[in-house]
N, C-alpha and C positions, 0 to 999 in steps of 0.2 A: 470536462472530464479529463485527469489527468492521462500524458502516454502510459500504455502500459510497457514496463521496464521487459518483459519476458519477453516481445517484441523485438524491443533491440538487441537483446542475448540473441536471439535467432538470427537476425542479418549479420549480426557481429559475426557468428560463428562462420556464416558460410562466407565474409569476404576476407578473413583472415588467411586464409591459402593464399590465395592470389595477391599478398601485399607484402611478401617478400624483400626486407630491406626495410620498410618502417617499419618504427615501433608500435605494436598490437596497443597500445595505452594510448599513445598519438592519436591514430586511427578514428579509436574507438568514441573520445574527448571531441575532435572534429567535426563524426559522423552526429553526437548527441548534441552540439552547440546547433548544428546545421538544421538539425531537428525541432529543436527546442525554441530559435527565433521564429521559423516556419509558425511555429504553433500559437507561440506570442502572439505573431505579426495578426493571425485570425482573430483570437482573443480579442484581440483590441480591434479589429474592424469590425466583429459580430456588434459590441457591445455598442459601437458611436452610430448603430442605425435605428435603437429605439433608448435613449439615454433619459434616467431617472425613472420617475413612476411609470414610461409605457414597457416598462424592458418587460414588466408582468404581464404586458397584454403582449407580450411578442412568444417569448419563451417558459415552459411553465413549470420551471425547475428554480424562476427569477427569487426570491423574497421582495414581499412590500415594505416599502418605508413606514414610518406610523404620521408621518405628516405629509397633504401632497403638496407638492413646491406651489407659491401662490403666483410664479411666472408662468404660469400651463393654464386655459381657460379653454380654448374654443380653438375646435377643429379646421383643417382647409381640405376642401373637395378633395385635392388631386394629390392626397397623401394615405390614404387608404388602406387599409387590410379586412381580410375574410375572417369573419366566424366572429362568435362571443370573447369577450374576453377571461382569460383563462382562469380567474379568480371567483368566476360562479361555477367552474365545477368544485370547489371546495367548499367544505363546510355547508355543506346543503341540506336543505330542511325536506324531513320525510313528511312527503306527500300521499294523502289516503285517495289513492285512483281512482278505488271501485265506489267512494263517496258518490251517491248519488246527487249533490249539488254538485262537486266537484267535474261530474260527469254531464253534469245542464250545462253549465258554463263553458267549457270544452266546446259542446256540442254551438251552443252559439256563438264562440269566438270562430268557430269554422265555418257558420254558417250566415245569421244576418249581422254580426259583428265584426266580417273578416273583413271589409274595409277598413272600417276603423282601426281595427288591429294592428292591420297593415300599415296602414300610415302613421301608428303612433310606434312600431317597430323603425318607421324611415327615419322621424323625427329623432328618435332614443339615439340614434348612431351619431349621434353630435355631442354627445354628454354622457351617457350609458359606458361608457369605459371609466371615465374617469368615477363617475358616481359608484360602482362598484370597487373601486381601489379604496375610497374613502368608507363607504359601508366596513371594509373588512381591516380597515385599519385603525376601526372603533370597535372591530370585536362583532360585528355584527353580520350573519349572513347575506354574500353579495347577492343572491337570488331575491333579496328585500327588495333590490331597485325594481321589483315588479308591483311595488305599489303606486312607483311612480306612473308606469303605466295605464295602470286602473283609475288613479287618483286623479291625472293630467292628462294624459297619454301625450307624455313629453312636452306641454307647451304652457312653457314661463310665465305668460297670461292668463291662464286657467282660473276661473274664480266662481265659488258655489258657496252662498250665506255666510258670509264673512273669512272662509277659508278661500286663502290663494295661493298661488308659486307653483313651483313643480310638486311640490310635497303636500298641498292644499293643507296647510296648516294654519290655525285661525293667529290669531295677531297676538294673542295674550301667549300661546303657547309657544309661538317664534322668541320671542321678547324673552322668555323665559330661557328660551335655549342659546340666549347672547343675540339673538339679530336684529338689525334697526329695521323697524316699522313708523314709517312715519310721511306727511305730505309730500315730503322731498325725495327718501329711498325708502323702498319694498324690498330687503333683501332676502325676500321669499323666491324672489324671480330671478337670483343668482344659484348656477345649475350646482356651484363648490359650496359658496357657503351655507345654503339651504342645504345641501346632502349631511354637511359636516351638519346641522342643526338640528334633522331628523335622526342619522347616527347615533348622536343623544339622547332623544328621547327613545328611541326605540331600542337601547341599550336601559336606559333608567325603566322601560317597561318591563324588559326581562328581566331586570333584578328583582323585580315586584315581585310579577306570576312566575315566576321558573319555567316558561315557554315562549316561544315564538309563534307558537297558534295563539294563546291568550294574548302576548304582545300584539299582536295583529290587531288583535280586536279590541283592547283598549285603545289602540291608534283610533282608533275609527268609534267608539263608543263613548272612551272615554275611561279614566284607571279603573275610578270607585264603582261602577256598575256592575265591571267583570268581574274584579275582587269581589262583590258581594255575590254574585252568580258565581261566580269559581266554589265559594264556601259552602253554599249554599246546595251546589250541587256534587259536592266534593271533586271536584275537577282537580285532575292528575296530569303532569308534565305531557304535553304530548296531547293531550286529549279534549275536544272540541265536540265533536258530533256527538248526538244523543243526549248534551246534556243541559241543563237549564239555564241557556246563556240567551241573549238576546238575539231575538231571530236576524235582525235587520246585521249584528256584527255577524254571524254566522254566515248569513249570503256575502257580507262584503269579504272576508276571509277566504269564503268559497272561489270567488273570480280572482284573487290573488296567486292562486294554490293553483287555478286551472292555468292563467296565464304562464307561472312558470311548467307545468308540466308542456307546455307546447313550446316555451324556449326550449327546454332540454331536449327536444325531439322534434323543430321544426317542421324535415321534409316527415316526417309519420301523419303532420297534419294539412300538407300539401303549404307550408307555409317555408319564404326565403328568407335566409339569413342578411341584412344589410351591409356593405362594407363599413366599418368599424373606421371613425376617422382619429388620425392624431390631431391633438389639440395646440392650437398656435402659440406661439411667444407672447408676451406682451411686456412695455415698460411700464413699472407701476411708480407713479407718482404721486405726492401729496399736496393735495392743491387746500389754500388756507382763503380763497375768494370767490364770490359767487361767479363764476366764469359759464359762459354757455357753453355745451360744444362746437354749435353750429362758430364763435368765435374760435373755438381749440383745434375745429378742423381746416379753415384755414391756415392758421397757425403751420401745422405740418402738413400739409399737403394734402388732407385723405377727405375722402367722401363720410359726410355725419353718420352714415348707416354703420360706418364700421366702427367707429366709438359706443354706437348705441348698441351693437351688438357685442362689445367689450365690457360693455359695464349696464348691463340689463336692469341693474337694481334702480338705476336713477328714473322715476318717475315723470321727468318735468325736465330734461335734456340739459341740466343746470347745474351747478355742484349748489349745495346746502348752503346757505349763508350764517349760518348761527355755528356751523363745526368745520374740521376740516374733511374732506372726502379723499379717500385712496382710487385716485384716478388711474384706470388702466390704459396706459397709449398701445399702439402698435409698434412691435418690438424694430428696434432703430430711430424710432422719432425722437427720444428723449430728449436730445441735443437741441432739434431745433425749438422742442417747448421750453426747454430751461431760457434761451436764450429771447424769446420770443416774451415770455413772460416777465423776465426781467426788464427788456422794453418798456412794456405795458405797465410796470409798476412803478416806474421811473417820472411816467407821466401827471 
């Protein structure tokens, strides 16, 4: 927020008495330079404590980028902040309360589902920022990542009849959305680019039906069912209950709708908010040989578990032998794998 100028007319006024001998334009130019670094100097220290896509989860007056940097992946414990991130109170999708599935579901996410709840609430706070930056910078409402939720309850290994990743999205419809599925990488089970994947389609849903209720539930049923039940029952923008849609999308829409009405209101349902973690550095590099990591983490120093927690998608702890793979290091190592590799290829 700019100084306000009316402001400095007012101190101006009252120190001009007492300056007898300068010039009142000297003064004044001094007092506003003296001012105006001051303000600077904030400016620019506010900005370097959540720099690029978190500055949204910090302040909620930030704007989003429409790409999120692919050097940002994964959180560290002891960097932390309170509450949702500020981009699911925007653009939020009107929830029917008094729905009586809406109200079952509710009722047992407080009751024999509030563990689970719970722990897929602990889990989300690893990825849940950043997956909501990415939802709304596809256009898509960030209160979506609550199908992650329901669908995973946050965990990258999730798998039920051929659909898996955080988004439990089957293989043919990943593929579709640009992502490699295949022996070597699952990149269903990367928390960016599976979000960017789902983004898609559940943007390409909403152009369909002209809702994010029917979106919902072609997610989960599938386009051509609910189009023909939407027509079928003339289902209008907005409107889901009471009409001729398939029962099984209707409950699973239902538990989406309930979940986020208890994110929006937490302590109403005796549930806490997680600390919200910032997501770590990483160098990304382009490796063109079958390389294992258990060989990459010697290399630079670190323990295999942090590789494989950098690059989730790799199946089989191995890069691809037939492509090249975009290897994530831990940000600083670069130097010693360039160096280390060239070694090794020397050989």
């Amino acid at each position: 927020m700019a100084p306000d100028s009316s402001l400095f007319r007012h101190l101006l006024g009252e120190a001009v008495p007492r300056l007898r001998g300068i010039p009142v334009r000297t003064v004044a130019l001094c007092f506003l330079s003296l001012l105006f670094f001051q303000f600077n100097a904030q400016a620019r220290a506010d900005s370097l404590e959540f720099p690029g896509p978190l500055a949204a989860l910090y302040k909620p007056g930030d704007h989003l980028k429409k790409e999120i940097p692919a050097s940002h992946i994964l959180p560290t414990r002891s960097e932390s902040f309170k509450g949702t991130p500020t981009v699911l109170g925007r653009n939020g999708i009107q929830i029917p309360i008094n729905e009586p599935l809406v109200q079952k579901y509710i009722r047992f996410y407080e009751g024999d589902g509030r563990r689970t709840f719970s722990e897929a609430m602990e889990k989300g706070k690893y990825c849940l920022p950043q997956m909501t930056e990415i939802l709304e910078s596809h256009g898509v409402p960030a209160e979506l990542v609550y199908v992650v939720l329901v669908e995973s309850r946050f965990e990258k290994h999730a798998s039920y009849r051929g659909a898996g990743g955080y988004w439990q999205m089957l293989a043919s419809t990943a593929k579709r959305m640009g992502l490699k599925v295949d022996r070597w990488v699952d990149e269903r089970r990367d928390p960016i680019k599976s979000t960017k994947a789902a983004a898609k389609y559940l943007k390409t849903l909403y152009d369909q039906h002209d809702s994010w209720l029917l979106a919902l539930a072609a997610y989960n049923a599938g386009s051509r069912p609910i189009a023909y039940a939407a027509r079928r029952g003339r289902v209008k923008d907005g409107e889901l209950y009471g009409r001729k849609l398939p029962a099984r999308s209707v409950v699973y829409v239902s538990k989406v709708l309930a979940a986020m009405a208890i994110m929006r209101e937490p302590g109403k349902y005796g549930f806490e908010l997680p600390n919200y973690c910032k997501p770590k550095d990483f160098d990304p590099v382009m490796v063109k040989a079958p390389l294992k990591l258990e060989e990459i983490a010697r290399w630079i120093d670190v323990p295999v578990s942090q590789l494989q927690e950098l690059n989730p998608s790799l199946r089989l702890d191995a890069m691809p032998p037939d492509s090249g793979f975009a290897l994530r290091l831990p940000s600083g190592s670069r130097d010693k794998f360039d160096l280390a590799y060239e070694v090794s290829t020397r050989r």
